[in-house]
DOLUM-536126 format. One line per field, with one value per residue (C-alpha): residue number from 1; residue in one letter; x, y, z; chain. Coordinates in steps of 0.02 Angstrom, whole numbers, m for minus. Each point is the difference from the previous one (the first is absolute). Layout:
n = (NUM;...)
res = (a;...)
east = (X;...)
north = (Y;...)
up = (Z;...)
chain = (A;...)
//
This chain:
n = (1;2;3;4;5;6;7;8;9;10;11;12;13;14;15;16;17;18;19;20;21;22;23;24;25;26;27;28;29;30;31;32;33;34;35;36;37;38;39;40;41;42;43;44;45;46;47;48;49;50;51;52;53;54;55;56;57;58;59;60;61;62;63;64;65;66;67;68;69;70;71;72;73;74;75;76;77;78;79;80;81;82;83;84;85;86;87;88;89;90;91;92;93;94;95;96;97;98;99;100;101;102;103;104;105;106;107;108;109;110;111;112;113;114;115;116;117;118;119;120;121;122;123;124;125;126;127;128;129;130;131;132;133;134;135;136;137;138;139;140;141;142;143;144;145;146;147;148;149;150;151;152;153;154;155;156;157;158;159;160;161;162;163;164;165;166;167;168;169;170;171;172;173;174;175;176;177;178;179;180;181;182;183;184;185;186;187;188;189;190;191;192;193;194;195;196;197;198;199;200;201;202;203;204;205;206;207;208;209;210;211;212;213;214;215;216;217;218;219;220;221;222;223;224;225;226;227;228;229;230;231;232;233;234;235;236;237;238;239;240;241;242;243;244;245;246;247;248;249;250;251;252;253;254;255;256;257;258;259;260;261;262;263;264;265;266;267;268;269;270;271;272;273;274;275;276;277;278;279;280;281;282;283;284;285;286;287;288;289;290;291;292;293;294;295;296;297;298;299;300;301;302;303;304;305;306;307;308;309;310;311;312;313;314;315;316;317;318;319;320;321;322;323;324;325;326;327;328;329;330;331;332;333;334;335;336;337;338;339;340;341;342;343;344;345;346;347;348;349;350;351;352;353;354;355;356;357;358;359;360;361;362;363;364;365;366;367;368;369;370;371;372;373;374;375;376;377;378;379;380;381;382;383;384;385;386;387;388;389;390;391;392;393;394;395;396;397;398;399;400;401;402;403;404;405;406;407;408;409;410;411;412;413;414;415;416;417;418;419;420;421;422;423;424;425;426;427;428;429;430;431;432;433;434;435;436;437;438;439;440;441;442;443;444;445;446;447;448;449;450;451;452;453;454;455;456;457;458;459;460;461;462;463;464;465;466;467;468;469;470;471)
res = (x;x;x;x;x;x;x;x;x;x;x;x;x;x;x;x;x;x;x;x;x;x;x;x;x;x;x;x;x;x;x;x;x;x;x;x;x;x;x;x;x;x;x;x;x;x;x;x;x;x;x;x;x;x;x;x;x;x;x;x;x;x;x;x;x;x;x;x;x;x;x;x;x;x;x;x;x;x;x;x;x;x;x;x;x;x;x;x;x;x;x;x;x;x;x;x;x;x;x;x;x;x;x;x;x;x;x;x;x;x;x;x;x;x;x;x;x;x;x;x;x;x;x;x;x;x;x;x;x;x;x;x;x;x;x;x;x;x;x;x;x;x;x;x;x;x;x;x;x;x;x;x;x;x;x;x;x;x;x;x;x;x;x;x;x;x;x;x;x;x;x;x;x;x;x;x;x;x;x;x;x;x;x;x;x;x;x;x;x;x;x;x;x;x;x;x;x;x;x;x;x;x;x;x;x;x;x;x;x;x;x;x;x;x;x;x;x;x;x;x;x;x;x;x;x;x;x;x;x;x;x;x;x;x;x;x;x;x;x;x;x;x;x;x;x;x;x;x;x;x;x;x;x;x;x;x;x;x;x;x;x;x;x;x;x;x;x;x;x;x;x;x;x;x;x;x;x;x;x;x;x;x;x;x;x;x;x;x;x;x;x;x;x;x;x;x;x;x;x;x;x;x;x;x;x;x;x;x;x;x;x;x;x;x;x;x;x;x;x;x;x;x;x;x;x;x;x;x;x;x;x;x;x;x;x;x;x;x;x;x;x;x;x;x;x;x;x;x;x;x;x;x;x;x;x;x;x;x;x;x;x;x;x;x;x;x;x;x;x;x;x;x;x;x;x;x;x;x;x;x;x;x;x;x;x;x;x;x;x;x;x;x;x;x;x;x;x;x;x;x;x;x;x;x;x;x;x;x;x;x;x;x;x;x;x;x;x;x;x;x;x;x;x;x;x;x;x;x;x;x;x;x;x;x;x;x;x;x;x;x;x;x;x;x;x;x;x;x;x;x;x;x;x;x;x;x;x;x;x;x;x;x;x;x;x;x;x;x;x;x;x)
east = (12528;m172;m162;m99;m145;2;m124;m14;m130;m138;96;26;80;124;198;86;174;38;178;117;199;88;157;109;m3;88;55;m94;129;74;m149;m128;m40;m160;m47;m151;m98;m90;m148;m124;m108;m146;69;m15;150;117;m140;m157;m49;m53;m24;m125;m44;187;m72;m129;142;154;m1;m32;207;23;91;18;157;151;54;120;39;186;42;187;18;m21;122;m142;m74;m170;m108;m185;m172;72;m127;m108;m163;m63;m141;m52;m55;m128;m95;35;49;145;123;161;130;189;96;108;177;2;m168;m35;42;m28;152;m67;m190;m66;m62;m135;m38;m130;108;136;m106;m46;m80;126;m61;150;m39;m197;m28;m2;112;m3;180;50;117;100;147;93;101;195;m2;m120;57;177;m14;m118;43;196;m64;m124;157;108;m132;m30;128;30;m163;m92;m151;m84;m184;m137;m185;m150;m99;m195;m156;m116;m199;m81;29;m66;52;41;30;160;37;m58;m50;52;m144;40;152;86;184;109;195;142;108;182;31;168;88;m77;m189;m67;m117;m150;m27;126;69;m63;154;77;112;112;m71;106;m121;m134;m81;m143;m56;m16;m83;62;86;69;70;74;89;76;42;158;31;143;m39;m142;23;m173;m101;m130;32;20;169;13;m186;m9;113;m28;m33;137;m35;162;m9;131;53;m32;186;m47;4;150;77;m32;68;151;35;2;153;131;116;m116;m106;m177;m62;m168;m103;m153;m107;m101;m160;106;45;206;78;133;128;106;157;143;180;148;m8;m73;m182;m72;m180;m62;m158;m75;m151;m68;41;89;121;181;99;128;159;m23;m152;62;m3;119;m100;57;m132;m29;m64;m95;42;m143;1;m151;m42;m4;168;99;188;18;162;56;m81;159;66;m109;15;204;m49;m77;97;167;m75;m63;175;92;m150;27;190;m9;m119;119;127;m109;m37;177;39;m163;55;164;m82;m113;131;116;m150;m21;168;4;m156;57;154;m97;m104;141;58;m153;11;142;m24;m184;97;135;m125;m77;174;30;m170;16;169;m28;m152;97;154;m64;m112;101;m140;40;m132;30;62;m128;m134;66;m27;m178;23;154;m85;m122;155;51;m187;9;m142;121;63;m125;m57;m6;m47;m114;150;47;136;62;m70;37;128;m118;m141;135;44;m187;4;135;m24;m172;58;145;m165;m74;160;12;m182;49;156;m106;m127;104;95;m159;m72;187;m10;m174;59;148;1;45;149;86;m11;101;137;m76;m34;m50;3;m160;m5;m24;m28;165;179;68;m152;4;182;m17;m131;114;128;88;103)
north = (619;m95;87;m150;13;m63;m116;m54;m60;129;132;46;131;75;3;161;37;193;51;111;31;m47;140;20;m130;34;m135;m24;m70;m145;m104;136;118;124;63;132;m69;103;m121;52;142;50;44;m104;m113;m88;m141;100;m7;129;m61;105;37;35;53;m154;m151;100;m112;m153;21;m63;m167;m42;m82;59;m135;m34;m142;m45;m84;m76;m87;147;101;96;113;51;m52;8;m75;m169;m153;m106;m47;m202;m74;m19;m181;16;130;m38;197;90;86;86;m112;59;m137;m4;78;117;74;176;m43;115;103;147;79;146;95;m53;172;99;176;m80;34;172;79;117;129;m6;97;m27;m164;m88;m138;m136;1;m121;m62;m188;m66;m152;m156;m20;m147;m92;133;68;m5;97;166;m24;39;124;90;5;40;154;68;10;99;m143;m115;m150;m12;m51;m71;23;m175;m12;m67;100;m54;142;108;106;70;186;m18;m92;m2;m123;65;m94;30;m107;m123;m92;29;m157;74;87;m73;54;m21;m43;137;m52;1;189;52;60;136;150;85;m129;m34;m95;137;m22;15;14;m61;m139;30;m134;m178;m141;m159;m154;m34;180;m12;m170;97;171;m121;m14;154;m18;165;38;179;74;m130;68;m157;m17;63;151;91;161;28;136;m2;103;m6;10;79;m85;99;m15;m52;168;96;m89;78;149;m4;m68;168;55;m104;35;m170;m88;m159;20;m183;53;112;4;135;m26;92;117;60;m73;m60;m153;m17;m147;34;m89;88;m122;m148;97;12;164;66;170;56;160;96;79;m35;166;10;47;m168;m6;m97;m13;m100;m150;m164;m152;m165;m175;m46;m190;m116;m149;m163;m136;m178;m144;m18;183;10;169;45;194;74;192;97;69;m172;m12;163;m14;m151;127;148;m92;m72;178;84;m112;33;201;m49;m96;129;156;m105;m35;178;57;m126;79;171;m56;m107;164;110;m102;m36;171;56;m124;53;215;m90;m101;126;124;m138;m13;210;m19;m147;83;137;m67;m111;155;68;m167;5;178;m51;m133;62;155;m104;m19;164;134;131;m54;4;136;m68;148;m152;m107;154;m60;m194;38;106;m136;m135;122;9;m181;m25;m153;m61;m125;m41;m215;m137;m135;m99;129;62;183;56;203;m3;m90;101;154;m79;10;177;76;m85;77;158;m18;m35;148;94;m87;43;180;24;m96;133;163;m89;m17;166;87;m97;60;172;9;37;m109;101;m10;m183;m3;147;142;134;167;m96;m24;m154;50;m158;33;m106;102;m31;m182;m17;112;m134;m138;100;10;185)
up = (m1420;1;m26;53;122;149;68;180;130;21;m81;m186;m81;m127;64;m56;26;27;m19;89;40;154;8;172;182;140;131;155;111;m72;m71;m12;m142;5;m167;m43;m170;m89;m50;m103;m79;m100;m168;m149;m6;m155;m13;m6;192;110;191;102;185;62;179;13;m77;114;145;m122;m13;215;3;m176;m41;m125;m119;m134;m109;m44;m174;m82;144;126;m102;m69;135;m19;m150;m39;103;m22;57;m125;23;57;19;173;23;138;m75;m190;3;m91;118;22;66;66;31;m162;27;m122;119;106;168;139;58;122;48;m3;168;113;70;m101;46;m119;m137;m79;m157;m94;m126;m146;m187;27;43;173;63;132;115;110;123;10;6;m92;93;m50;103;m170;m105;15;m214;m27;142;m43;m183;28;103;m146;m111;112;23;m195;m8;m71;65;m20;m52;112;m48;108;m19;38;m56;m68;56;m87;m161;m131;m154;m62;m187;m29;192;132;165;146;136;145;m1;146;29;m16;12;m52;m125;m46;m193;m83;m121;m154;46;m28;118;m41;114;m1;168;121;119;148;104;158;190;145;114;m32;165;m18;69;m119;7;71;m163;m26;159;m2;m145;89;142;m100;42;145;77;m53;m60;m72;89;120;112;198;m20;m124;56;m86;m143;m69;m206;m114;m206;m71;m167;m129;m133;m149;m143;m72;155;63;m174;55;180;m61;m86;198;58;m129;16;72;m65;57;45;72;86;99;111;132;77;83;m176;45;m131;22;m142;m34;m87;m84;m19;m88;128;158;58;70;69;m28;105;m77;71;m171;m173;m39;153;m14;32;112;7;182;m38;m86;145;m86;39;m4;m124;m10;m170;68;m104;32;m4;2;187;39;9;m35;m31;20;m83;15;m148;8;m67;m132;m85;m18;m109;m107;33;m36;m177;m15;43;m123;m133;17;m21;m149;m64;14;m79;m138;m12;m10;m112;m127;20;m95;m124;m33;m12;m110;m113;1;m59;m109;m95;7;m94;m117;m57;m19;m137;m71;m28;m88;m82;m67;m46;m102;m87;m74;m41;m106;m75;m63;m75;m58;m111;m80;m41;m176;m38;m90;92;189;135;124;199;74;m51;158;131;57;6;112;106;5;50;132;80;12;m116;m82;178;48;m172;20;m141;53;67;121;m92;m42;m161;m1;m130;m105;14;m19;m158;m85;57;m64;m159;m31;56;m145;m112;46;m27;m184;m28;41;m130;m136;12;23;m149;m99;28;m63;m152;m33;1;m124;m192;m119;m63;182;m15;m154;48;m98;127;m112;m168;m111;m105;m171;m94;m90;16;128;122;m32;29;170;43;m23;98;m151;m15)
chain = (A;A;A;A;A;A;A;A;A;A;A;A;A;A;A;A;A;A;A;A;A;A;A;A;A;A;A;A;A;A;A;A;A;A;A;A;A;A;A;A;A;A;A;A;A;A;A;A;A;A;A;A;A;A;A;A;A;A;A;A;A;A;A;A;A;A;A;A;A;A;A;A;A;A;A;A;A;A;A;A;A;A;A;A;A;A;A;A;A;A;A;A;A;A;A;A;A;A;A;A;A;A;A;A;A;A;A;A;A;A;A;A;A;A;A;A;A;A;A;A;A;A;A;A;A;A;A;A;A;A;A;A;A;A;A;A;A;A;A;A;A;A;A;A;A;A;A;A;A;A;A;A;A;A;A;A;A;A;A;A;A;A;A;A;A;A;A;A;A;A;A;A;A;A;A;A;A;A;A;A;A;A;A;A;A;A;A;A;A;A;A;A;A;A;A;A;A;A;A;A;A;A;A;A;A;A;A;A;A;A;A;A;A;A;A;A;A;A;A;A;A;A;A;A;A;A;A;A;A;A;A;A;A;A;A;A;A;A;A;A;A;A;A;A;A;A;A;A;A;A;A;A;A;A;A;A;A;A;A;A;A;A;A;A;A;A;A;A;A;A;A;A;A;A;A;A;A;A;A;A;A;A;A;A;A;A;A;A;A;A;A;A;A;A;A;A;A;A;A;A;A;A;A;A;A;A;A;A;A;A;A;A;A;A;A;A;A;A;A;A;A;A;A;A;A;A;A;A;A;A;A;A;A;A;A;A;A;A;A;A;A;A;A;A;A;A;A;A;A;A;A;A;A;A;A;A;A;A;A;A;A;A;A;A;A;A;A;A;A;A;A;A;A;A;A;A;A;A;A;A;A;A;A;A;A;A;A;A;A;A;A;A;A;A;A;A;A;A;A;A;A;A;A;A;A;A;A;A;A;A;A;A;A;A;A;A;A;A;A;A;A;A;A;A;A;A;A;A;A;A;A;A;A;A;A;A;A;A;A;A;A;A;A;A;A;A;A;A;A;A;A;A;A;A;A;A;A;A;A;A;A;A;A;A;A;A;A;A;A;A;A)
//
């Protein structure tokens, strides 16, 4: 986005670029669209402006135009301020020029009529709102996006443009005194705004006189609904309040079965409800949020998709039609997905049995491991090792401790590690004997060792033949 300042004829100043969010447009008969922008405020924005005087710069707004610039070869709707700056050769002066294709280009206005433009007090600061409409005649892009986009919940960003003639600075922010509106520009998706909360939302009624050009525009409307023209005097304004994706979340919960499209409320606090059941349409009209709804209540439509075509040309097909494209993929999707489900629950269970079987071998298995062990290390000790010294390590294979025991190649290792157990608790048993042994041996008299309970060794023959077991 260029920061450059702009010089022109008698005039020069600094061009700032203050951002916003267009959310929700409604159609105004067939080529119209009104839209409400909020503009512009006083609180320091993203880029360390603050723009003053909202009362004295409000009516600055009447007339100015709405542009966009389209990029990729008009796939890419909406981008930055896109000109770039010549040199003007009469006066030898730099200045913007827009004639490149990838260049803003005007696609609506905003409002002639000073009463289309208000000051709103939002969270302590003070904002300029206005009244326009854009031109799907030059712009059928740009409104058939901003409809989808809306009624997804989401918006695309908007930038104020002006030049700024006088300004101070406050610190680290600069001050924007007095500055000269220029227009409205609609960003692409990837250019963040710079100002949070400013917004284009939906009008039912534009209700205002252009200029020659705006009006060479809406005469493309047919029947010229929301024109205050010779023919259609005194229609009277309705704002239609769109709701919001998150509050359409929560209606939904209110029409069990249902698919909750959209949903808007007028003045008159009504509230109209589009609805989607399998491949049928419906309307629901509700007077208050919290009313009981009523079967009786539900009107079937004939809804209609509008296909267009260069020219102006449009192909409408039964919604109806479309939907059972998607509802017949979706149908065969929900079979193939119970079918899938069935065939899991099987899988599961089988796996499941399969594993309550292996580790009921792996018991056993663990167990007879320690049986082996055991034997296998008494079957050359005259004093045997005692079977009560398995009781805790099969208690242990019978908690599972040894069921889920794997190597580092994912393999069973429990009778392994049962193994190494047992054997060390045979090693304590050993240890055990060898000292009970020890601490007998320590006790008895030389005499019992040789035979000769009761009899005193004398030194004589017979004592050293009783030694030598000799009788």
């Amino acid at each position: 986005m260029p920061k450059s300042t702009i010089k022109t004829k008698g005039m020069k100043g600094s061009y700032r670029a203050f951002n916003g969010e267009i959310k929700v447009l409604q159609k105004q008969g067939e080529w119209l669209y009104g839209v409400e922008i909020w503009l512009l405020n006083d609180k320091v924005n993203r880029n360390k402006w603050r723009f003053t005087d909202m009362a004295g710069h409000k009516d600055l707004f009447r007339g100015t135009p709405i542009l966009i610039a389209y990029v990729n070869d008009g796939k890419g709707i909406g981008d930055g301020h896109n000109y770039r700056m010549e040199i003007d050769p009469k006066t030898g002066e730099e200045r913007p020029s827009f004639t490149d294709a990838t260049a803003e280009r005007i696609v609506g206005a905003l409002s002639d009529d000073p009463a289309d433009f208000r000051l709103e007090e939002r969270d302590g600061y003070t904002w300029i709102v206005g009244k326009g409409n854009l031109w799907r005649w030059y712009a059928k892009e740009v409104v058939e996006k901003i409809e989808r986009d809306s009624l997804q919940g989401r918006g695309m960003s908007i930038s104020i443009e002006a030049l700024v003639t006088k300004s101070h600075m406050e610190n680290d922010t600069e001050v924007e005194d007095d500055y000269i509106i220029l227009g409205t520009t609609i960003l692409g998706d990837h250019v963040l705004p710079a100002v949070a909360d400013a917004r284009i939302t939906a009008l039912q009624e534009i209700g205002q006189r252009f200029n020659e050009l705006k009006v060479r525009a809406a005469s493309y409307n047919a029947k010229g609904v929301g024109l205050p023209d010779k023919t259609n005097k005194g229609v009277k304004k309705t704002d239609m309040e769109y709701f919001s994706k998150q509050q359409l979340c929560e209606l939904g919960k209110r029409f069990e079965g249902y698919t909750v499209l959209a949903a808007a409320k007028n003045e008159n606090g009504n509230i109209y409800v589009c609805l989607l059941k399998e491949e049928s349409a419906f309307t629901y009209t509700m007077s208050a949020i919290d009313e009981t709804i009523a079967p009786e209540k539900f009107v079937s439509v004939n809804a209609q998709t509008s296909f267009g075509f260069d020219g102006g040309i449009s192909v409408s097909v039964d919604t109806c039609e479309v939907t059972s494209v998607f509802t017949n993929g979706l149908a065969a999707a929900k079979r193939e997905l119970e079918k899938a489900k069935k065939d899991l629950s099987a899988t599961t269970q089988k796996i499941s049995e399969m594993q309550t079987a292996e580790n009921a071998r792996r018991v056993m298995a663990a167990k007879a491991k320690a049986d082996s062990v055991l034997s296998a290390f008494n079957a050359n000790r005259e004093e045997k090792v005692d079977v009560k010294v398995l009781e805790s390590v099969k208690k242990d294979i019978e908690d599972g401790k040894y069921t889920a025991c794997m190597d580092e190649n994912g393999a069973w290792c429990g009778e392994t590690i049962v193994e190494k157990e047992v054997k060390a608790l045979c090693a304590d048993a050993v240890m055990a004997l060898d000292e009970k042994k020890a601490n007998e041996n320590r006790s008895v008299h030389i005499w019992d060792k040789l035979g000769n309970k009761g009899n005193i060794d004398n030194g004589d023959i017979g004592s050293l033949l009783a030694r030598k077991g000799i009788r």
